[in-house]
N, C-alpha and C positions, 0 to 999 in steps of 0.2 A: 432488537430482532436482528439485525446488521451483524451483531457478532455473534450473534449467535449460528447464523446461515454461515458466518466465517469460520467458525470453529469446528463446526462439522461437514467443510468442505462443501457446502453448497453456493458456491460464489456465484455461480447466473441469480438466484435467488435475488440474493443480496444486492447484485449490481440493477437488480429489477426494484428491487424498493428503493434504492438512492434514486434511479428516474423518477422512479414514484414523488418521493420528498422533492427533488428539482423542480418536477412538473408541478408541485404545490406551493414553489416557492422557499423547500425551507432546505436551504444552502447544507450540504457539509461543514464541518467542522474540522479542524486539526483531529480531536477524535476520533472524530468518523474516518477520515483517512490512513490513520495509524492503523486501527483494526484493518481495513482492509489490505493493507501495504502488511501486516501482519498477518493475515489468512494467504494474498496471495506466495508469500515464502512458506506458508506452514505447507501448503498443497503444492511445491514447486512451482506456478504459475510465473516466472519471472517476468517475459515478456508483459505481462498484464500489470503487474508489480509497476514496473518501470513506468509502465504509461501513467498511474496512480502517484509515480512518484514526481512526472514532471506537473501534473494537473494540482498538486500539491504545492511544490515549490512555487509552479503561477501562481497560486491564490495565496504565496505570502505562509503557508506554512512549515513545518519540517519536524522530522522524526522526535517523537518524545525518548526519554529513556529506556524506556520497556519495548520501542522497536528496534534500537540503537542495539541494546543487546541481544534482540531477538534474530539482527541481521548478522552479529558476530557469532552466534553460535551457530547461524545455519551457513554462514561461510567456513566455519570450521570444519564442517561436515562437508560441503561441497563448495570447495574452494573456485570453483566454475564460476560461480557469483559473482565472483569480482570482475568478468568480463564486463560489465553493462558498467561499471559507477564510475572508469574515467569519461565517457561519454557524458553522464549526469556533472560531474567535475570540470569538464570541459563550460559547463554552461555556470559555472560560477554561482551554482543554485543551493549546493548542499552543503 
């Protein structure tokens, strides 16, 4: 359901079911984070992005392949992007 709320731009949605799952107990995953670190670049959401990316890096995980390029192409398009990732770089996370 998760990527799905992500893919049609419904991110409150979705950030409302991962509480959900948290509040249940049942943790994200590398998965689970990739999609959402992937919806919030599909919806420009960067700031939000970024907070998903350090809450990620805490728990030990990091971008799959298919966000990896999904961030190269949206930097292609808007090279603005790359303002946030020495800050993430700085923290020796990614």
């Amino acid at each position: 359901m998760i990527t799905g709320f992500c893919r049609q731009g419904l991110l409150d949605e979705a950030k409302s079911m991962l509480r959900k799952m948290k509040k249940n107990s049942c943790l994200p995953d590398n998965v689970t984070y990739n999609v959402f670190v992937q919806g919030f670049l599909r919806w420009s959401k960067f700031s939000e992005m970024r907070t998903f990316m350090v809450e990620m890096a805490d728990r030990g995980f990091s971008f799959d392949a298919s966000t990896a390029e999904f961030l190269v192409n949206v930097v292609r398009e808007n090279p603005s992007v790359l303002d946030m990732i020495p800050e993430l770089h700085s923290k020796n996370k990614y």
